[in-house]
C-alpha positions, -999 to +999 in steps of 0.1 A: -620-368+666-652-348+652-665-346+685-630-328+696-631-303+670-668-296+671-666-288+708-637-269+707-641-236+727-642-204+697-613-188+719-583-214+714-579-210+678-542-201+668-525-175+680-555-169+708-552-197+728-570-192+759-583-156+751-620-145+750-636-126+725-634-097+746-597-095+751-582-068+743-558-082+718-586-097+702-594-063+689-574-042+670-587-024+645-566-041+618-578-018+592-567+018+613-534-001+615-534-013+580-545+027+567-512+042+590-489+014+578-498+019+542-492+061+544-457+056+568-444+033+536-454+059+512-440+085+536-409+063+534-403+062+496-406+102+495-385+112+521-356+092+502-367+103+466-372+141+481-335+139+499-314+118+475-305+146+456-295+166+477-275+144+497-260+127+463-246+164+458-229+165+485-211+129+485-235+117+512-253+084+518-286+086+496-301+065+523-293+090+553-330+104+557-348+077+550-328+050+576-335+075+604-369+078+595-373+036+599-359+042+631-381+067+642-408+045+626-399+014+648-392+034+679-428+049+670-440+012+667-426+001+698-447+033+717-479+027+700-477-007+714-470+002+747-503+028+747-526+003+728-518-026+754-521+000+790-558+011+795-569+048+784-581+054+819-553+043+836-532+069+814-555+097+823-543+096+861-506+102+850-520+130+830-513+160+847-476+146+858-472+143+819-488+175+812-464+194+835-437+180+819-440+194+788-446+227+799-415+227+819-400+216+783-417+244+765-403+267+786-368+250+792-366+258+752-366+296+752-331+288+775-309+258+761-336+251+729-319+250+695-326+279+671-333+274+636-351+298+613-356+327+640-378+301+662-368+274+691-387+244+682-363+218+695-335+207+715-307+190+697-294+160+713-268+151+687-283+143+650-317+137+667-339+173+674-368+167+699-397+186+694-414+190+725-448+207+711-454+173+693-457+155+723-472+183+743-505+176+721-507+144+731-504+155+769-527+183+766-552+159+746-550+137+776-556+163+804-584+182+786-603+151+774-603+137+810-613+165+824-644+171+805-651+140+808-656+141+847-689+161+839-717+137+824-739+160+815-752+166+776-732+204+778-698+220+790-709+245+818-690+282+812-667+275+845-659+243+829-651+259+796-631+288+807-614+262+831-605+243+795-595+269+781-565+277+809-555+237+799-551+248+763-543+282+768-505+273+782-489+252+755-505+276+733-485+305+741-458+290+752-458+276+715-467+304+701-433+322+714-412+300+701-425+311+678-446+281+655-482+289+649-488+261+627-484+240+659-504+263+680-534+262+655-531+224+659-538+227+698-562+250+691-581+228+666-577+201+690-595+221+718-620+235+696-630+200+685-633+180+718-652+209+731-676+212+706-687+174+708-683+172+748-711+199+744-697+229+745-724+263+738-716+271+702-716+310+715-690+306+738-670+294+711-675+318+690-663+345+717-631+332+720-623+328+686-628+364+681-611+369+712-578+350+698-581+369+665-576+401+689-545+388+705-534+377+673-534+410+659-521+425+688-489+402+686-486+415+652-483+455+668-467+444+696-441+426+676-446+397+691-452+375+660-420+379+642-418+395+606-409+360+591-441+344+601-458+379+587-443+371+551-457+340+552-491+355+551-481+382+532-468+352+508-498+340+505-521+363+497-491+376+468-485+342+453-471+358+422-452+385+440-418+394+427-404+413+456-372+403+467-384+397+505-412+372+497-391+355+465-376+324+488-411+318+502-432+323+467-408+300+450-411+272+471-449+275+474-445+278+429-429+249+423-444+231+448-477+241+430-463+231+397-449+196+408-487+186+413-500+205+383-475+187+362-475+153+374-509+148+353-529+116+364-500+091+369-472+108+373-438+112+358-423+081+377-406+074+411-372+088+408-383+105+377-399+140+386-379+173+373-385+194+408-384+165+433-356+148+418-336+185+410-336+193+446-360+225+435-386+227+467-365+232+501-381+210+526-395+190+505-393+157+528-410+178+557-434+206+547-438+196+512-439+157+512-473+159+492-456+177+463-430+147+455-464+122+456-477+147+432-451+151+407-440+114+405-475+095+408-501+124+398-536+123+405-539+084+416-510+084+439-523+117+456-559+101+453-548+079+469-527+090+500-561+113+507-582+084+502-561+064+533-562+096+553-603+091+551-598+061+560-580+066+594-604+094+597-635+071+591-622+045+615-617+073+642-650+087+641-660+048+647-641+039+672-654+069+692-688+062+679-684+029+698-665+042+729-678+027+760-675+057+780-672+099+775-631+098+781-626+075+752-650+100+731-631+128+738-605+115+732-610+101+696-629+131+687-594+155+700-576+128+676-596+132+646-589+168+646-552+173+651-551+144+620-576+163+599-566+201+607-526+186+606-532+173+568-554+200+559-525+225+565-498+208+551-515+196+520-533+230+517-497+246+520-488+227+494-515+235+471-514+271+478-545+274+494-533+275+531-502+298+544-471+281+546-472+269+579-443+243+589-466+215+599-456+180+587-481+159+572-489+133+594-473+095+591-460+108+557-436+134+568-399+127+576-394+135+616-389+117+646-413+140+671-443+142+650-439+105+642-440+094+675-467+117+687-491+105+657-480+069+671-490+076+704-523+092+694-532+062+674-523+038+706-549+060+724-574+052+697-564+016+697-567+019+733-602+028+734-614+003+704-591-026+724-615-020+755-649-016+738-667-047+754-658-041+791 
């Protein structure tokens, strides 16, 4: 009996029978998945205590929000799984096929997309709005990352660059008309970033930044960027403005300000804060999700929610660290930027120290696109840890 268990081969314990130590389900990186889990359950418990007023007002279901949110969760789930189990560089010869698709969404938008605030963002397909920018920077991640990473050289030649730049440079418009900017600024970021590390002459980047702060302004002659989007900035630099044109926008950005400010260092409660549970900040569950972690578990509970974001961020940067070639690089380093810049915003919009921008915070934020997309970007990081011995 002793000699059976002592000879037992290391790979047939339970629930590995048969499987090596350098199978892929061997190695998940239990603690990315434990980080996401942990902020998609938070997410969960605001998005009900942000919409149950409102919905209680009206003679709804209190649960409404937050059931479709578990779904999108467990559809999300079911995605992730799929992309952590398929290899990363099998997925990068479908990429252009999936990169062509959502352009042809992007611009199928501006023709039978649903219009809601002055911008097409999404088509409507019953109670469900699909966001086709969402998935369009997973697509784009995908194309750009593999095809800097058919160079393997230390920098990005210019052809290369400018050649990455054309990759980016569709979405980005084709977002930008819709118009949503916070979204474009995330593809930008995204580029920015996997450039930079692939090698990418720092000059170069700073040429075309200053060349997109150009077109930017001339979108703002040409009329391009739409006055909405202006007040927003204008918002923000007049956060005590009283003017009747910026008083929807400076409100929400005030008491979202003062639901963190007055939540002190443990909050007022779940259920329990004045402006979350009063139905004071519009879009609370989407764009302002951080505020109702503010006001009902203060300083910890935000501390806290940032302190898993570093997480994820920490395990990204070492998954990539540990990548076993440049494809799987690029492509956690393009995913540690759209999750920092992403939470930056949104938390910064919150706090009053970013323009309101109409970025969800990621995992946290109530939305079926964005949750899915973050899912999928996670399976590619999964993907790349999962394959590390090969």
């Amino acid at each position: 009996m002793a000699r059976t268990v002592f000879t037992r081969r290391p790979n047939s314990g339970l629930g590995n029978i048969r499987r090596g130590f350098t199978d892929p389900t061997r190695t998940i990186d239990w603690v990315l998945m434990g980080a996401v889990g942990a902020l998609t359950i938070i997410g969960a418990f605001m998005i009900y205590s942000a919409t149950r007023p409102r919905l209680l007002n009206r003679g709804a279901d209190p649960f409404q929000f937050v059931q479709r949110q578990i779904i999108f969760v467990i559809i999300a789930i079911v995605v992730m799984a799929v992309v952590m189990w398929m290899d990363y560089v099998q997925l990068r010869g479908s990429a252009e096929l999936f990169y062509a698709v959502t352009i042809v969404l992007l611009i199928l938008l501006f023709v039978a997309g649903s219009v809601t605030g002055g911008a097409r963002l999404s088509f409507d397909v019953g109670p469900i709005a699909i966001q086709p920018s969402e998935i369009g920077k997973v697509s784009t991640l995908l194309l750009l990352a593999g095809f800097l990473a058919e160079d393997d050289g230390a920098t990005v030649r210019y052809e290369r660059f400018i050649q990455s730049l054309f990759i980016v440079g569709v979405p980005v418009a084709l977002v930008a008309i819709q118009p949503d900017l916070g979204s474009a600024s995330v593809f930008v970021a995204c580029a920015m970033g996997v450039l930079l590390v692939a090698g990418a002459d720092i000059k170069y980047i700073i040429l075309i930044t200053s060349l997109a702060i150009v077109s930017v302004i001339a979108g703002v002659v040409s009329g391009v960027v739409k006055d909405y989007q202006l007040r927003r900035i204008t918002g923000f630099l007049n956060q005590n403005s009283d003017s009747a044109a910026l008083q929807t926008l400076v409100t929400q950005v005030r008491f979202a300000k003062r639901a963190v400010a007055t939540g002190g260092f443990f909050g007022k409660g779940y259920l329990n804060g004045p402006l979350t549970n009063g139905a004071f900040i519009p879009v609370q569950s989407t764009d302002f999700v951080f505020s109702a972690v503010g006001e009902q578990f203060g300083m910890l509970g935000a501390g806290i929610v940032l302190a898993l974001f570093g997480v994820v961020l920490w395990r990204i940067y070492r998954i990539a660290r540990i990548a076993q070639d440049r494809l799987g690089f690029l492509l956690c380093a393009g995913v540690f930027t759209m999750i920092l810049w992403q939470a930056f915003q949104n938390i910064g919009m919150t706090m009053g120290i970013t323009p309101v921008s109409g970025v969800p915070l990621p995992f946290v934020s109530y939305g079926g696109s964005h949750t899915v997309a973050f899912a999928i970007m996670i399976g590619l990081v999964q993907s790349v840890h999962m394959r590390r011995f090969r």
